[in-house]
N, C-alpha and C positions, 0 to 999 in steps of 0.2 A: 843306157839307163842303169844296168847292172854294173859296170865298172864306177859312175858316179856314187853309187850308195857303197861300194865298196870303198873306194876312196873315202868318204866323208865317216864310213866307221870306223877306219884306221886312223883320222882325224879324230874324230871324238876318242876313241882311246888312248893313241896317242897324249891329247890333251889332262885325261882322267888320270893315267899314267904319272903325267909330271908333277899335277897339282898332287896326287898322293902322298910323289914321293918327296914335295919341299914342304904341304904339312905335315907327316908324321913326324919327320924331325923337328919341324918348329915344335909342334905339339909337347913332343915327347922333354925336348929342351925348356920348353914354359914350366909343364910340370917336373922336370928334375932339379927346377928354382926351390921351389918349395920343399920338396922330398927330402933334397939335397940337407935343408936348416932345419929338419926333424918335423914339419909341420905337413899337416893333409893338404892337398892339393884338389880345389873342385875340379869337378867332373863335367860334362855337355857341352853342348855348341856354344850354350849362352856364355861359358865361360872362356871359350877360345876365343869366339868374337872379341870380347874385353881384353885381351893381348893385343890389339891393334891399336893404333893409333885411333887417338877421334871416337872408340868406342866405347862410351860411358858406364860404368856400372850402375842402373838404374834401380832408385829401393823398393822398389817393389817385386825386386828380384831378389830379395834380399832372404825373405821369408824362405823360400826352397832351400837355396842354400844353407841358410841355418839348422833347417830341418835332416838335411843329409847330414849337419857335424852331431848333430844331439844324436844319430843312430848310431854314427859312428863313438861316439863317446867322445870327441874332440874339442879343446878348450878353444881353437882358434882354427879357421880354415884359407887357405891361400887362394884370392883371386887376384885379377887384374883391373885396372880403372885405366884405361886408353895405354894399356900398355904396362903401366907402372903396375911396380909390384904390390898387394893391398891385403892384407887381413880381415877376416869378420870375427869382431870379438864373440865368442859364442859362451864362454864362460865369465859371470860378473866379477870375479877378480883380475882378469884379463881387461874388462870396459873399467873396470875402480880403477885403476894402475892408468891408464889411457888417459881416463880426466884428470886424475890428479898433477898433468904434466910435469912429472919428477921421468923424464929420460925421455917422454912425449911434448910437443909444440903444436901449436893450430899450424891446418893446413895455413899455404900461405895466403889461401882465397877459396871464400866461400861462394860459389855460385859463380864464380868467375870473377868478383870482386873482391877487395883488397878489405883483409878483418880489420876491424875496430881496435884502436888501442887503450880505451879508455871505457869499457862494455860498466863497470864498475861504480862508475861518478854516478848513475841515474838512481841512488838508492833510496833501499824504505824512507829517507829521512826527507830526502828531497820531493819524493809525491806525495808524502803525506802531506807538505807544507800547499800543495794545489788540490786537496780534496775540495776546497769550498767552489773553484772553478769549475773541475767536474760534477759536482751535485745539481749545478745550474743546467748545464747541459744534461742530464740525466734526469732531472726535473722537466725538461720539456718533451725527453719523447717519451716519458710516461705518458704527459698528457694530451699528448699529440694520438696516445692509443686509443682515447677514453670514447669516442665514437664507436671505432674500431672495436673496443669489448661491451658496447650495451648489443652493439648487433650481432656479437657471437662470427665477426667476419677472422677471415684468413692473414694472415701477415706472413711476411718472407723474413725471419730475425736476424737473419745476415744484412740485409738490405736495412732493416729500420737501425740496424747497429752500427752497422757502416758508417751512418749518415752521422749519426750521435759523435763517434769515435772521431771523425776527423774534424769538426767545432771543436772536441776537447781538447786533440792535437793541437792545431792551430793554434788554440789558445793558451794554452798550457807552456807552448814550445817558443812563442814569441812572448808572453805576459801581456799583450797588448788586447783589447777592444776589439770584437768581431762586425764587418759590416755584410751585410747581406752579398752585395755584389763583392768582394775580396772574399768572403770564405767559397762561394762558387767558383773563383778563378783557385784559389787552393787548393781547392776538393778536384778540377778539371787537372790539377798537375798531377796531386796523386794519383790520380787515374791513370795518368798516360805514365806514371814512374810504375803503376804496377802492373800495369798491362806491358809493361818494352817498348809503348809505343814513341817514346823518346828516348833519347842518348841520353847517359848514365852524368855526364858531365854538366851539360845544360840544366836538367832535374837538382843534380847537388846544389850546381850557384843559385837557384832558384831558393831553393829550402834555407840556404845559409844566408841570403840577401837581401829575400823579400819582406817588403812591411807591410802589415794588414791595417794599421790606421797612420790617419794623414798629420798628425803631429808627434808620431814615434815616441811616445813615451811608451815602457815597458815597467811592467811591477820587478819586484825581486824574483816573484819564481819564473826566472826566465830561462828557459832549460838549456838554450843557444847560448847565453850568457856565462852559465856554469860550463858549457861543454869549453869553452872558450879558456875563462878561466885553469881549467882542470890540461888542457893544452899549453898553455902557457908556462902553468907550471910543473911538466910532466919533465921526471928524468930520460922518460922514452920518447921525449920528440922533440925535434930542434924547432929553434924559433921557425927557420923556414918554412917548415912544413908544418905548422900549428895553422894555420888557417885550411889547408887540406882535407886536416885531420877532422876539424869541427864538418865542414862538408862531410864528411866520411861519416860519421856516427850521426851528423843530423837526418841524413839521406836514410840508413839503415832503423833509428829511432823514428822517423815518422812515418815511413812505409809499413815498418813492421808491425809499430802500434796499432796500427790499425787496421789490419787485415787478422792481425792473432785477436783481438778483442774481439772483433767480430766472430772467430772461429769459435773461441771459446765460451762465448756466450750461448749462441747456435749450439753446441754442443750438450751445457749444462742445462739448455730451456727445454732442449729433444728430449735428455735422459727424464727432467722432470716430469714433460707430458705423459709420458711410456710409464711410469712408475708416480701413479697420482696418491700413493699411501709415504711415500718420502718427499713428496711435495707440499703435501696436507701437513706432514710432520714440520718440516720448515718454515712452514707457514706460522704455525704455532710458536714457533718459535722466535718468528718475528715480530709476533702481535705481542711477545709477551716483553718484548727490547723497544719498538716502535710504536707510535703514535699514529694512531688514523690519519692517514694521506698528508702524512709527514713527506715535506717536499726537501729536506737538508738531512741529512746519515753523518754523523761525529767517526770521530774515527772510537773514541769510547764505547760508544755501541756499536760499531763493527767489532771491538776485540770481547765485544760480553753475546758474541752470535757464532760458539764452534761451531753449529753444524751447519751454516752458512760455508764455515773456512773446508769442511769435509766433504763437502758437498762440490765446494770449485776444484780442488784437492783428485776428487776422484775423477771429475768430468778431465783434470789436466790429466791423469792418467790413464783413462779410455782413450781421449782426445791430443795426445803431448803434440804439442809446439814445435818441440824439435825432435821430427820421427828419428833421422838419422847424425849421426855427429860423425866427424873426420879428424884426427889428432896423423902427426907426422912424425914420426918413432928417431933421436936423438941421438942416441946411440943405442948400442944392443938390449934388445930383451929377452928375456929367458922366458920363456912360457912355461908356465908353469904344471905342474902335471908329465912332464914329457920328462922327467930324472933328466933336466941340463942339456936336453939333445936338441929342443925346439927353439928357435931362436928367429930374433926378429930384427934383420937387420938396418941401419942408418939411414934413414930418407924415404922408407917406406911408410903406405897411409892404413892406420887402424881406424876401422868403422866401425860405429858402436852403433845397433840395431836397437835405437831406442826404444820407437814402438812394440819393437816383438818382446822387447823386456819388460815393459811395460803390461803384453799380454799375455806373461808365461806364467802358470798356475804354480811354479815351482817357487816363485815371488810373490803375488796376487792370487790367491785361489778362488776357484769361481773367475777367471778375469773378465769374462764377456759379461760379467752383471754385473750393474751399476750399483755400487755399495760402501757408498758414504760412511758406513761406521766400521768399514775396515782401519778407517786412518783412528789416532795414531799407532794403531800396533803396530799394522804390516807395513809402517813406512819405513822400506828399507834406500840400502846405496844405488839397488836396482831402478829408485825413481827419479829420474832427472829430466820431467817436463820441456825446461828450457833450457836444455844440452846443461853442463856443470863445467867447474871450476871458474877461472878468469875468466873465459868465453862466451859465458852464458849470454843470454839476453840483454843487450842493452836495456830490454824496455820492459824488462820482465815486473819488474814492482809496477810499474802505472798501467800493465796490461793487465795485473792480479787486483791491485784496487778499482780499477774501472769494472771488470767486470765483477766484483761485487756489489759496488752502486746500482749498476744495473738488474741485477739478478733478485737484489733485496727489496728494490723501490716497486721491482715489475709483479715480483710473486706476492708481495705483502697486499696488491691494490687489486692483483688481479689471476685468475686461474688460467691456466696456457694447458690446450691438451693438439694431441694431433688429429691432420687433419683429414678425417677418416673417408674425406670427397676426394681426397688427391692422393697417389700413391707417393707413398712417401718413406724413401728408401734412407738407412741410419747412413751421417755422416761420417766419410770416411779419413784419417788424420793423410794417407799417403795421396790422397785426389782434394785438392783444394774446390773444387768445381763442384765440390758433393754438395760442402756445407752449402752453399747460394743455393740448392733446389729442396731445402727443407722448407716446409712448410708447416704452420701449428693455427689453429684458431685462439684467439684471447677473447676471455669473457667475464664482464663484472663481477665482483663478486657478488655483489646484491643482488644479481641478476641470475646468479646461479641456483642462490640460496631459494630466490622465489620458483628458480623452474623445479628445483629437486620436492621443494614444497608439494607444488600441483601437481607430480609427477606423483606422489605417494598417495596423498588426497584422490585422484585418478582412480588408484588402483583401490584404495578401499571403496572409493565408491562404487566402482564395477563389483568388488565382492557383494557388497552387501546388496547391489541390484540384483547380481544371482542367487542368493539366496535367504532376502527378506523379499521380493517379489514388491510390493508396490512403497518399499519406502526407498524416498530419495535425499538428494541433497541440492539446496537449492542452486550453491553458488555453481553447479555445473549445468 
């Protein structure tokens, strides 16, 4: 028995032995990468792991890391993403220079999919031209609340937005007439495009193919039609691949639509619950653009409601779209700060830590509070909601105007607070899974005005029962 346990500990040391001695030098080799081009090299486990293959730099590691470069005073720090060599921009001239792609390019694949060539065609000019189709849709799940707020019940705002968002999709994306049973086989695709529970392939020809009514006629703002278009006559895509291309951006554009509308709505209704003195102010400030259970929003009264636009403005900066961004460095960069020594060489990926830029008081001050009249001073290069330059969002203008439709139709008709029966924890922009467990109660407003009424009436009547002794009031 004593010679087995001897053998098996010259065994295991043996083995401790080797592994030692082929990571220090890896180790030591990773980090003389970095050293080597004048730039800091992270530190821990978490960041040897990410020198292997297959092991992900995940963002919500992201935060530590950037907190070691800011002690260190360091504009950029060297990590690894499955091996390859990666930057975290930590200084904003460092993330400015990254989006601007002048000597940076988009990874070649986001999420493991192939970027969009055409993020640009979806602009202000072209949603504006389908406000009137979203107003329809945004008209009904107001009113689909109007139970839901005489009874002061609970709603899930991910869940009733969701539902909104992808009718708007749908219709907006084909121009075509919505039928009950086709927008439910639409909404079933979306699901499974955003859950994975289908092939990425199958889901595009679906988005690019399908017709929602049975004699195909489609209006002009037919957003398939322009993608189409704008492929056709792209200097960056050849005929061949012009049909691909429109699958590409249609798949990215109606997935994304709809999951970011929903986030950021959820977002902007949470912060208004939590802060009912910047709710009440908006409020006012709708009453005094809108018309009582005005079911249609111009876009002229959209642009005469800033603290509408400062209001989405900030929830996108508590809440950004895109936490994290990836640019792929061109040829050399010089970092800056480092007198010419720091350098970033050809093929490697800079991460720009959106989020954390977003909540760094060095940019935003105060960042954890919700505050609408910061914009527009502190709107600086530091805010880039929906990642910047060429790349940005496809979908970013019809996710920024739907979720004002929504936000202006809901708070103008109705008071949204949280719900004080359910624990209800703030959503978080790095865990998508957050926003779907908020919850808030909605309640008329007439029906507020009469509780807050009786509520005061109450209380004076209790005083004056305490101390006028036998006078009362009838109506109680």
């Amino acid at each position: 028995m004593g010679a087995y346990v001897t053998w098996t500990l010259e065994v295991l040391a043996f083995t401790i032995f080797v592994v030692v001695a082929a990571v220090v030098p890896y180790t030591r080799r990773k980090r003389d990468y970095w050293t080597n081009r004048g730039v800091m090299a992270a530190a821990g486990y978490r960041s040897l792991a990410n020198t292997l293959p297959g092991f992900r730099l995940h963002d919500k590691s992201l935060s530590g890391h950037l907190n070691d470069a800011k002690a260190a005073g360091a504009a950029v720090l060297g990590l690894y993403d499955s091996g390859r060599p990666t930057v975290l921009a930590c200084d904003i001239r460092v993330a400015v220079a990254a989006m601007a792609n002048d000597g940076f390019a988009e990874a070649e694949t986001k999420d493991g999919c192939e970027m969009s060539l055409l993020p640009s065609i979806v602009d202000a000019g072209a949603v504006t031209a389908v406000l009137p189709t979203m107003a329809v849709s945004v008209a009904e799940l107001i009113t689909s609340l109007e139970a839901v707020a005489n009874r002061r019940l609970t709603i899930v705002p991910w869940t009733e937005v969701k539902k909104c968002a992808t009718t708007i999709v749908a219709t907006c994306v084909y121009g075509q007439p919505m039928v009950d049973s086709r927008i439910k086989a639409f909404a079933e695709q979306c699901d499974k495009a955003l859950s994975g529970a289908s092939s990425r392939p199958t889901i595009t020809d679906y988005f690019a193919s399908y017709n929602l009514s049975s004699d195909g006629r489609a209006s002009s703002t037919n957003f398939k039609q322009i993608l189409r278009a704008a492929a056709a006559y792209s200097d960056k895509i050849d005929a061949d691949v012009a049909d691909k291309q429109v699958r590409l951006d249609m798949f990215e554009f109606v997935t994304g639509t709809i999951k970011q509308t929903a986030a950021l709505v959820t977002g902007a209704l949470y912060e208004l619950a939590l802060n009912q003195n910047i709710q009440n102010h908006l409020r006012e400030q709708l009453d005094s653009v809108l018309d009582e259970h005005q079911e249609q929003v111009t876009i002229d009264q959209l642009d005469r409601l800033p603290y509408l636009e400062n209001v989405l403005k900030e929830a996108l900066r508590k809440y950004p779209l895109a936490t994290v961004v990836r640019r792929l460095a061109t040829k050399p960069y010089v970092v800056p700060g480092t007198g010419g020594r720091g350098t970033i060489e050809p093929d490697s990926l800079i991460v720009v830590p959106v989020n954390e830029l977003h909540h760094d008081d060095k940019h935003f001050p105060e960042p954890d509070k919700f505050q609408p009249n910061r914009f527009p001073e502190q709107l600086s290069s530091a805010y880039m909601p929906h990642g910047s330059g060429p790349q940005s969002y496809i979908g970013k203008y019809f996710v920024e105007l739907e979720a004002k439709l929504v936000i202006a139709m809901l708070v103008s008709r109705y008071e949204v607070h949280v719900d004080g029966a359910k624990s209800c924890t703030p959503p978080n922009p790095l865990d998508q899974k957050s926003f779907e467990g908020v919850c808030m109660t909605v309640a008329n407003r007439s029906s507020v005005r009469e509780w807050t009424m009786c509520t005061s009436l109450r209380h004076i009547h209790m005083s004056n029962d305490g101390n006028a002794g036998d006078r009362k009031f009838l109506f109680f």
